[in-house]
GUDO-358729 format. One line per field, with one value per residue (C-alpha): x, y, z. Coordinates in steps of 0.02 Angstrom, whole numbers. Layout:
BEGIN
px: c(X;...)
py: c(Y;...)
pz: c(Z;...)
END
This chain:
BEGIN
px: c(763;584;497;489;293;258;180;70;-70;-229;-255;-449;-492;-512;-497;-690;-723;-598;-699;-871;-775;-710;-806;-916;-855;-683;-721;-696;-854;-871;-900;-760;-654;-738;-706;-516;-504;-578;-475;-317;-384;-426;-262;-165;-240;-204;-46;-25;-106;25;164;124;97;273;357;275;299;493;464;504;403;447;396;238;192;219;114;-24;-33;-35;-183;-270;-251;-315;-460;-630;-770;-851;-701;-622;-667;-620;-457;-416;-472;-352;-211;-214;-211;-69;56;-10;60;212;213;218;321;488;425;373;256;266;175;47;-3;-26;-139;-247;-287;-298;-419;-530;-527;-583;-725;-669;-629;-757;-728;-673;-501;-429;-495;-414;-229;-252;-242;-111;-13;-36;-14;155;235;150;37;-94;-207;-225;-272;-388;-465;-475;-582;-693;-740;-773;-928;-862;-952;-832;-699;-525;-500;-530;-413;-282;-300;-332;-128;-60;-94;-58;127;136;93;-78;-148;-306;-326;-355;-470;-553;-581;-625;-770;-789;-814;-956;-1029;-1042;-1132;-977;-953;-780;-699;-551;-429;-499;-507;-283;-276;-397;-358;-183;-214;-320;-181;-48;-198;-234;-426;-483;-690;-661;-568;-691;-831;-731;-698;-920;-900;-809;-916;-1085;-1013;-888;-967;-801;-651;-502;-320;-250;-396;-377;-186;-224;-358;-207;-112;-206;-276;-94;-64;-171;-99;-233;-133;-262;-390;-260;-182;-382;-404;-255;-310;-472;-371;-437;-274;-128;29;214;105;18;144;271;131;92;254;309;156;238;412;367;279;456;347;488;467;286;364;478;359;265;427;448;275;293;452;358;234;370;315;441;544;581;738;639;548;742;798;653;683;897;850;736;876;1006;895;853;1052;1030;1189;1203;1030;1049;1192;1130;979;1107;1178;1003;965;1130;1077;915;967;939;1062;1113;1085;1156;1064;1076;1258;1260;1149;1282;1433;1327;1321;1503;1546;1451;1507;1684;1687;1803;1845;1654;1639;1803;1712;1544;1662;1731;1565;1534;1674;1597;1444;1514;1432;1590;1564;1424;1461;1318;1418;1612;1541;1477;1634;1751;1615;1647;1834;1846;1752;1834;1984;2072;2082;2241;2110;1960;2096;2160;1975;1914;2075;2011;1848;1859;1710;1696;1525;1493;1433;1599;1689;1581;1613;1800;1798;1666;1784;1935;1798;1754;1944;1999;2109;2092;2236;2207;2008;2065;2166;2040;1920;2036;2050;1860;1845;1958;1869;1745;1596;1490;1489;1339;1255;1317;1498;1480;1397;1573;1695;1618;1632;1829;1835;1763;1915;2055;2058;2043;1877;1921;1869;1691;1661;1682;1573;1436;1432;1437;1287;1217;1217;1141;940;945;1038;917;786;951;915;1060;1189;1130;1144;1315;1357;1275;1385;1533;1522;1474;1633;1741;1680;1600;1435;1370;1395;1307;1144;1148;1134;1033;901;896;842;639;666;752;768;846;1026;999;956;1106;1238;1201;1163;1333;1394;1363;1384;1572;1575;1527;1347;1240;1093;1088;1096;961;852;852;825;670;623;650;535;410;401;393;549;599;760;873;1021;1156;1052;1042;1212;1247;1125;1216;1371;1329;1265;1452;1532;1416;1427;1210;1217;1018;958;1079;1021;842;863;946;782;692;757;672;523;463;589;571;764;862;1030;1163;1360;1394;1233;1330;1485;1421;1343;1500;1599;1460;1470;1661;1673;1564;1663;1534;1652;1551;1420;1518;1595;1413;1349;1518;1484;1300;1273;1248;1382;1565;1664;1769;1966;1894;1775;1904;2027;1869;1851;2044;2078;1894;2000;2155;2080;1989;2138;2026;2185;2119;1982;2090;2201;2054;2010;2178;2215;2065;2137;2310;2199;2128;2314;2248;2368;2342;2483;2379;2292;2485;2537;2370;2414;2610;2558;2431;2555;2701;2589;2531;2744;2710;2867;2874;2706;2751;2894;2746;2681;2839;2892;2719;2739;2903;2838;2689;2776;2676;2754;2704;2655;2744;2638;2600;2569;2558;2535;2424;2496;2390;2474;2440;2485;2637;2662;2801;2857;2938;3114;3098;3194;3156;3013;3065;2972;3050;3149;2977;2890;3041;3019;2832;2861;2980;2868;2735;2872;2909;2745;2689;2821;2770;2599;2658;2659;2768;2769;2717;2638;2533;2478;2280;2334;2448;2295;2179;2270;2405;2394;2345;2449;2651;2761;2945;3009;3183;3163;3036;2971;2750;2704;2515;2462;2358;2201;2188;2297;2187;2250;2214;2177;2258;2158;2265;2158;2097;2202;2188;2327;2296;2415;2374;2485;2449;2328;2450;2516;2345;2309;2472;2446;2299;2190;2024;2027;1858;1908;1895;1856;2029;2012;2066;2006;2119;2031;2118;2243;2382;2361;2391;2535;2605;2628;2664;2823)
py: c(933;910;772;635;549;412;251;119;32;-14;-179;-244;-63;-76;53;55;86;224;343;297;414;524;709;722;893;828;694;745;702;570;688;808;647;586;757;782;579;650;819;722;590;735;823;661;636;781;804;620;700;871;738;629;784;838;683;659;824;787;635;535;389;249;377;447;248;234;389;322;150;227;352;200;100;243;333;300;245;437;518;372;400;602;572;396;495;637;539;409;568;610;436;412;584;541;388;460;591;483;366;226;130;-30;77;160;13;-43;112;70;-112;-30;123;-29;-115;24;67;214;192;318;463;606;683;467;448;598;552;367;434;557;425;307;425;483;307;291;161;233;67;66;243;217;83;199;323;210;107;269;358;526;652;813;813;828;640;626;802;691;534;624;720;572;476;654;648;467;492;400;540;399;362;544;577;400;455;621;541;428;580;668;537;494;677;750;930;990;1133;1247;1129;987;1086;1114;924;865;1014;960;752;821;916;774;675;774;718;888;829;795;952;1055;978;1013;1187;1215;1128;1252;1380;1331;1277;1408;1544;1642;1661;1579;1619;1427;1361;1486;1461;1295;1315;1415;1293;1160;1235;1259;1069;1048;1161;1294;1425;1578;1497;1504;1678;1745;1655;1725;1922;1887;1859;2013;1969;1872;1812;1745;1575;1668;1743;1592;1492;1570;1628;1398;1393;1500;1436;1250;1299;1378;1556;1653;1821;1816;1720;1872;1993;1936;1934;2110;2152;2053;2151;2312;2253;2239;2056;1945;1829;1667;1581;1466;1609;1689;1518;1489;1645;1622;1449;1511;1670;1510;1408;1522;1586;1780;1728;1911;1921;1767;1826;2000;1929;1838;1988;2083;1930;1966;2147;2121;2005;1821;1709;1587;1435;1279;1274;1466;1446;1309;1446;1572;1460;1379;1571;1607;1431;1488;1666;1626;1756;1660;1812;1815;1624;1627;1747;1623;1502;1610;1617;1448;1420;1530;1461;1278;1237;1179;1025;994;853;955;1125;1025;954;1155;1239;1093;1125;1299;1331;1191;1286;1442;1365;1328;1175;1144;1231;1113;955;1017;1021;857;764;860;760;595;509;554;506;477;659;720;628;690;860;855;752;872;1010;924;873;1060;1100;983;886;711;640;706;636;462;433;522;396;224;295;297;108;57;143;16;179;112;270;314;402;592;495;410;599;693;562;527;707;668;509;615;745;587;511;325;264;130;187;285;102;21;157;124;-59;-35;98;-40;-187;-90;-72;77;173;154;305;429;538;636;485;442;599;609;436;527;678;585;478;628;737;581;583;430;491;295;249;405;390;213;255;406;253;167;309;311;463;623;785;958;915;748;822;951;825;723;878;954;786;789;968;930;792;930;837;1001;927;785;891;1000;856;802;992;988;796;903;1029;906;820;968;978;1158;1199;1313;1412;1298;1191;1362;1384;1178;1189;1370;1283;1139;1227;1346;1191;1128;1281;1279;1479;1510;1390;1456;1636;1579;1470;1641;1763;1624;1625;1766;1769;1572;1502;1654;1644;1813;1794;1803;1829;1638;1655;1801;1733;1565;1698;1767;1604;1542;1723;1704;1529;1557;1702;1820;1952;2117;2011;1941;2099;2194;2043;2095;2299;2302;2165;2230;2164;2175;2085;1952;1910;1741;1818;1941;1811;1721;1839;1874;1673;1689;1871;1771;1602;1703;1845;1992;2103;2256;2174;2056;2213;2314;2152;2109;2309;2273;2107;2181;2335;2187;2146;1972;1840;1688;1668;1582;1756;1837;1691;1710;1899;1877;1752;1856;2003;1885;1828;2006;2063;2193;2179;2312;2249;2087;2181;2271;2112;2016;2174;2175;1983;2015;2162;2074;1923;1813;1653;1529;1366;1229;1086;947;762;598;430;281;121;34;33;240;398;458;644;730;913;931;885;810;674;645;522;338;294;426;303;220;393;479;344;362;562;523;404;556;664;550;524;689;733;595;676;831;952;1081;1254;1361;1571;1530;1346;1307;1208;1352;1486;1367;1312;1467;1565;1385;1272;1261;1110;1148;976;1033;1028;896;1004;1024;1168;1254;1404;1377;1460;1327;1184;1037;862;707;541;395;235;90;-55;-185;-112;-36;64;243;378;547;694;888;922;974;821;742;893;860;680;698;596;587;736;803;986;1037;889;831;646;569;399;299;228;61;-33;27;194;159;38;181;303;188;108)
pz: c(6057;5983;6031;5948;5876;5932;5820;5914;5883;5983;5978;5913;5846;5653;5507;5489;5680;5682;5538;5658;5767;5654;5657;5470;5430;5444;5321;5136;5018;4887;4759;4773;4755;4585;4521;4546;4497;4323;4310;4330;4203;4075;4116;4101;3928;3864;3923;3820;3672;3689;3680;3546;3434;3492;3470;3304;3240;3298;3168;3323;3269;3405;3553;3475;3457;3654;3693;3560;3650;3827;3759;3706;3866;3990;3877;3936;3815;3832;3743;3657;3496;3466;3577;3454;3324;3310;3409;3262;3123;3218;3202;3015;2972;3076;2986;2798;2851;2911;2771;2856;2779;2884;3028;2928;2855;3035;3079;2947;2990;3172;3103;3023;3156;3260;3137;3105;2913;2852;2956;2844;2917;2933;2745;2689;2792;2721;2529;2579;2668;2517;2382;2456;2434;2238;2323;2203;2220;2365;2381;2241;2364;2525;2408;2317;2489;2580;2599;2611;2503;2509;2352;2462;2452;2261;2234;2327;2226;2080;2091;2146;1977;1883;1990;1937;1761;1750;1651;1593;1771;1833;1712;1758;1931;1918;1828;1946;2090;1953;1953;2135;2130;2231;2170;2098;2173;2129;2203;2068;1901;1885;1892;1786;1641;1651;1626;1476;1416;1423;1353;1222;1265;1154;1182;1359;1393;1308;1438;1580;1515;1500;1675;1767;1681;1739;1917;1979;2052;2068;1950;1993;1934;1960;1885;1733;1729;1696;1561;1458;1489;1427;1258;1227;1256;1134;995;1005;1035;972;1102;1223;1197;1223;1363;1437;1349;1454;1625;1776;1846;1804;1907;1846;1809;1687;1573;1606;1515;1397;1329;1355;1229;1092;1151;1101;926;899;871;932;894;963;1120;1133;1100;1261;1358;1325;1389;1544;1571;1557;1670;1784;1833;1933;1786;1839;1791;1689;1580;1542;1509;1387;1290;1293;1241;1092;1040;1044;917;799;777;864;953;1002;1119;1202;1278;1297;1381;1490;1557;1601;1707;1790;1819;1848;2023;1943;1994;1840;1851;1754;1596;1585;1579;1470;1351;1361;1326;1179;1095;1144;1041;873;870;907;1080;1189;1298;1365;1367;1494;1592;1592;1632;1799;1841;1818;1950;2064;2101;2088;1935;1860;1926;1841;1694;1567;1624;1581;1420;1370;1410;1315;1163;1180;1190;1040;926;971;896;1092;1080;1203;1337;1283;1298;1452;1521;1449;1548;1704;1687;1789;1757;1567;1479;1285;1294;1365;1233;1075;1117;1124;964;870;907;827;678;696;670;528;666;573;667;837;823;756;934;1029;946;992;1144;1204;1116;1230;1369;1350;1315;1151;1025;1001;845;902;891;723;652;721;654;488;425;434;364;184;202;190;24;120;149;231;401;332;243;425;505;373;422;599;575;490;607;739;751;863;719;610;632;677;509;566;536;382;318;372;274;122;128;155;-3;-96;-27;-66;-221;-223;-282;-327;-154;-82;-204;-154;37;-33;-93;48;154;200;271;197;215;147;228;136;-39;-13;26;-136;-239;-195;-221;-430;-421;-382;-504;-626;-674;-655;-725;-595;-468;-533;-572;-359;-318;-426;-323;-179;-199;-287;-92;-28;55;83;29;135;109;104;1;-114;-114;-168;-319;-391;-380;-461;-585;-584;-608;-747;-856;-825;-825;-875;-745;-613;-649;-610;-466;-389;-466;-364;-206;-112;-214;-225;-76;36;70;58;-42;74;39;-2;-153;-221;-233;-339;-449;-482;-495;-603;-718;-725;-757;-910;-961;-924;-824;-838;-753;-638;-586;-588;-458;-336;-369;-345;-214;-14;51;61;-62;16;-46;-85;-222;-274;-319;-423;-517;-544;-595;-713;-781;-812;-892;-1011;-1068;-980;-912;-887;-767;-695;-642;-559;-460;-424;-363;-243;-169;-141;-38;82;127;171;228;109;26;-138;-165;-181;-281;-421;-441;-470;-606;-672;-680;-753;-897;-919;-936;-778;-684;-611;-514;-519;-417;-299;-254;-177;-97;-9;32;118;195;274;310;178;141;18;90;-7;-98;1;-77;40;-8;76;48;162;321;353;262;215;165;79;4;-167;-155;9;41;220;194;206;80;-29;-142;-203;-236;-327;-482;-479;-523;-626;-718;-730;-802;-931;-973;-972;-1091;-1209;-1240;-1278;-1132;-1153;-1042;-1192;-1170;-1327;-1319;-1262;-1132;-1054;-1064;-985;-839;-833;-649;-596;-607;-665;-691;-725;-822;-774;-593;-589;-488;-492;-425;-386;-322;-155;-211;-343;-262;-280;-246;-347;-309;-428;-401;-482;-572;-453;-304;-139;-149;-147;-205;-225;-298;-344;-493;-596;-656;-708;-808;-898;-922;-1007;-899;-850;-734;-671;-646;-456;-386;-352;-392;-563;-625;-763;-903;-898;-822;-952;-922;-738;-750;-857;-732;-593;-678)
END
């Protein structure tokens, strides 16, 4: 076994007395041992330093304040203030980066303490730090006390009021930095260009401009990206477009802003016209730039390109995103192509943005106004959470669909959802409150538009109160809102003017087209095609012919289908049938049944056979299905003693499968409508409405009416209308069918019945419009006995 070593001691020899004895050159020197004391010291603090960048990095906060304390504790007053220095740049970054402000506030009072407040690299974490949490102040403060001369600290505070929106403040201390005598750089210019900009500080812009002119030595693409950018802010789009000409180089920035400049001016087809080029350039579209140009094919109604635009992103790589789809189910909605919106919609699914609520509300928009509604219903009860935007688009599509019934529940249904309507709402509903002869529910609209302020600057519902009164035929009611109006504009001038043009008071009409035009208002088509047909209805033929010479060459608006066929109702009305027929032969379109069967009733009110047989021959070719167009020619070839066509035409009915769609009347007696067919009996109330027609029969017997070939009355309403005494039954054809409204004296009751029977009465019809008021309250209680 080894031996063992032995421990003893030797009793009165000390430590010090044993190195006397101790050989020198086995002793180690003094300064060898200071030197590896300080290489472990320097290692030890670095190693500390290694760490707290790791930990902080990490974002473990808690740890890198350990290292930091146990730097602190063990660095000697040589290196102290480098070591402090970058260790304390460290935690601060640490600090903003896992958001805690609590601890960087505490570096800072450390970092003053410390003196080291004006040292460039803490100044420059401090506004960083600050300007991360929006403490804006109090990076404002960190600059302004600082003696720091280079620009990085002002670039910092500078973006941080431009990300907060302190556009006035930017610019404040950008002037504050001039005038400090710090130089701007490139990093400076973006910033301040932009707070101009959003400004709209034109003067100050301008000097900043001559600025970067005299003091940048070298062109810069951000700082020119931003100049475009700017001058476009500002509406001067020529100054930016040459600026941008002028460009040795430009990126996606580049084009992107200057095709957002024509974009927001709504200058389209130059907007476009730069797309193309950047295309051909082959630079790198962003989603944003496709969006922008969609967006622009969407507003100005070329359906057909922002969905062909939608498919070259697809091929071109770009991956849709949200709005783009919400762009190509928009065109699918106007242009009625449900097939392509299903297939947005697939994609829609397949990249999750289904569950978007914008992306929901889109595709319920879309199959609604491609007439699906069961598919748009389906989808709106899919939505849990459903917003006022979700609800206005399923009931705009029933609005967009005639579905009064379906909208009213729809509508009592979100009430009691607790959502307040708001003015998109009121606009949808309103239109179907005009198309139901009760106004009681448009009146209560009006008044709750009325008691609420934040309604009052919405042009768009006022408008819509306007046009319903006016469609209603309550023309009074809509001039009155009409007056009350500070604001109009051309939908607000059409809904009135169509208003009297129904009521058959051309010259009113005319006389607000001409206010119109004298506040320069510009009138549009629709507004066109509401004065021509106010002046149809008026029998104004001179002034209608010249409002139509006028259109392309004082309005600028080219006649479309809709202006030719007022100019042919308006020809026929007056009799004028070669005209008539010359406007459908000559005109560059393709004659419609609808105009067809105007000209055939215009042929048959004033005896013209032989043209009334060329335009009915041409309406038969169509092989349309409306029954009414079947129904005008068998009349027309009954009163002409052509059987054997009047044979041709039922055969081609039957054929075809062409039914005729019996009359429908309906009553409101206050507690909801009530509808009923002739001879129906099903209707409770049918033992009430049975001796009202029979009160009409009597009375239209007592003036006189009699179903005569030759009488005046026959020629001017034959082909229109026919009432068979014998039958009591009142018959119409459905190109004519008009319904008419019976208002009893000092009542609320509202009864309305087929045209027909006012004609025969004798009362005071207005022709077209559907509504008949009674000149007292005999001639009421005479028919309703």
């Amino acid at each position: 076994m080894p031996c063992s070593v032995s421990r003893f001691t030797l009793k009165g020899l000390s430590l010090s007395k044993l190195q006397k004895i101790i050989p020198k050159k086995w002793k180690p020197s003094v300064e060898i041992e200071k030197l590896d004391a300080e290489e472990n010291h320097e290692s030890m603090i670095s190693n500390l330093l290694i760490s707290l960048k790791e930990f902080a990095s990490q974002g473990h906060l808690a740890k890198a304040f350990e290292v930091f304390s146990l730097i602190w504790r063990n660095v000697s007053c040589v290196e102290s203030r480098d070591v402090v220095l970058h260790s304390t740049s460290s935690v601060l970054l640490c600090s903003k980066n896992v958001k805690s402000i609590k601890h960087g506030q505490q570096l800072h009072g450390f970092i003053i303490f410390s003196g080291m407040e004006q040292h460039p690299l803490l100044v420059r974490r401090l506004v960083d730090f600050y300007s991360s949490f929006d403490l804006v102040v109090d990076a404002r403060i960190v600059v302004e006390t600082s003696s720091v001369s280079i620009a990085l600290p002002w670039n910092l505070l500078i973006s941080a009021y431009i990300r907060n929106g302190l556009f006035g403040e930017a610019l404040s201390a950008y002037k504050r930095m001039v005038g400090r005598g710090i130089v701007a750089d490139k990093f400076t210019y973006p910033s301040v260009l932009k707070a101009c900009g959003e400004m709209l500080d034109v003067g100050f812009g301008r000097e900043v401009h001559q600025a970067i002119d005299a003091g940048c030595d070298e062109w810069n693409l951000f700082v020119h990206n931003a100049l475009v950018a700017m001058y476009g802010r500002f509406g001067e789009v020529g100054v930016a477009h040459c600026l941008f000409d002028k460009m040795p180089m430009r990126d996606a920035v580049s084009w992107n802003t200057i095709i957002s400049i024509y974009a927001s001016k709504g200058m389209w087809d130059e907007a476009m016209e730069l797309f193309e080029k950047m295309l051909e350039e082959d630079v790198e579209v962003n989603i944003i730039t496709w969006n922008t140009i969609a967006g622009g094919c969407l507003r100005k109604g070329n359906f057909n390109l922002a969905l062909r635009l939608i498919s070259q992103m697809i091929l071109r790589g770009a991956y849709l995103d949200p709005v783009a789809i919400i762009i190509g189910l928009g065109a699918c909605s106007h242009i009625g192509a449900i097939k392509l919106g299903k297939q947005i919609h697939g994609y829609a699914i397949c990249s999750s943005y289904d569950k978007y609520d914008n992306v929901r509300n889109a595709m319920i928009t879309m199959y609604a106004r491609c007439q699906d509604l069961e598919r748009a219903y389906m989808m709106f009860r899919l939505v849990e959470e459903k917003s006022i935007i979700t609800w206005n688009s399923m009931l705009s599509g029933y609005s967009h669909m005639d579905r009064s019934e379906e909208a009213s529940f729809l509508f009592k249904e979100l009430l009691l959802s607790g959502i307040e309507p708001n003015y998109v709402t009121i606009a949808s509903i309103l239109p179907l409150c005009a198309r139901v002869a009760n106004l009681q529910h448009g009146k209560e609209f009006h008044c709750y538009i009325t008691r609420r302020q934040i309604f009052k600057d919405y042009l768009l519902l006022w408008n819509a109160l306007v046009d319903m009164y006016a469609r209603s035929g309550k023309v009074v009611e809509a001039k009155r809102v009409f007056d009350s109006m500070s604001t109009r504009d051309e939908v607000t001038y059409t809904s009135l003017i169509a208003g009297y043009g129904v009521q058959g008071d051309g010259k009113t009409a005319l006389k607000l087209f001409d206010e119109m035009i004298k506040f320069q208002i510009k009138p549009d088509h629709v507004t066109m095609v509401a004065v021509l047909s106010a002046c149809s209805h008026s029998g104004l033929v001179i002034e209608g012919q010249m409002l139509f010479e006028k259109m392309s060459i004082v309005y600028g608006i080219f006649p479309r289908l809709e202006h030719f066929a007022c100019m042919v109702d308006l020809y026929g009305r007056a009799g004028l049938l070669n005209k008539a027929k010359g406007i459908i032969t000559k005109m560059p379109y393709k004659p419609t049944p609808a105009m067809w069967a105007t000209l055939l009733g215009a042929c048959q009110i004033h005896g013209n056979t032989d043209t009334g047989e060329w335009a009915a021959g041409k309406l038969l070719e169509m092989k349309h299905e409306n029954s009414g167009y079947y129904v005008l020619i068998a009349n027309m070839y009954a009163a002409a003693g052509r059987q054997d066509k009047l044979a041709e035409v039922r055969t081609s009915m039957r054929d075809m499968g062409v039914k005729k769609a019996p009359g429908c009347s309906w009553i409101d007696v206050g507690t909801g409508f009530s509808s009923f067919l002739a001879g129906d009996t099903s209707n409770l109330q049918s033992w009430e409405i049975y001796p009202m027609l029979g009160g009409l029969t009597e009375l239209m017997k007592a003036a006189g009416y009699v179903r005569s070939e030759d009488s005046e009355d026959e020629r001017m309403w034959k082909g229109r209308f026919r009432y068979d005494v014998t039958t009591s039954e009142i018959k119409a054809t459905p190109a004519e069918y008009g319904r008419v409204l019976l208002v009893p004296w000092g009542s609320n009751r509202l009864y309305q019945f087929d045209a027909t029977l006012a004609t025969a009465c004798n009362l005071s019809a207005w022709e077209c419009s559907g509504y008949v008021l009674f000149r007292s309250r005999s001639e009421f209680d005479q028919v309703a006995a």
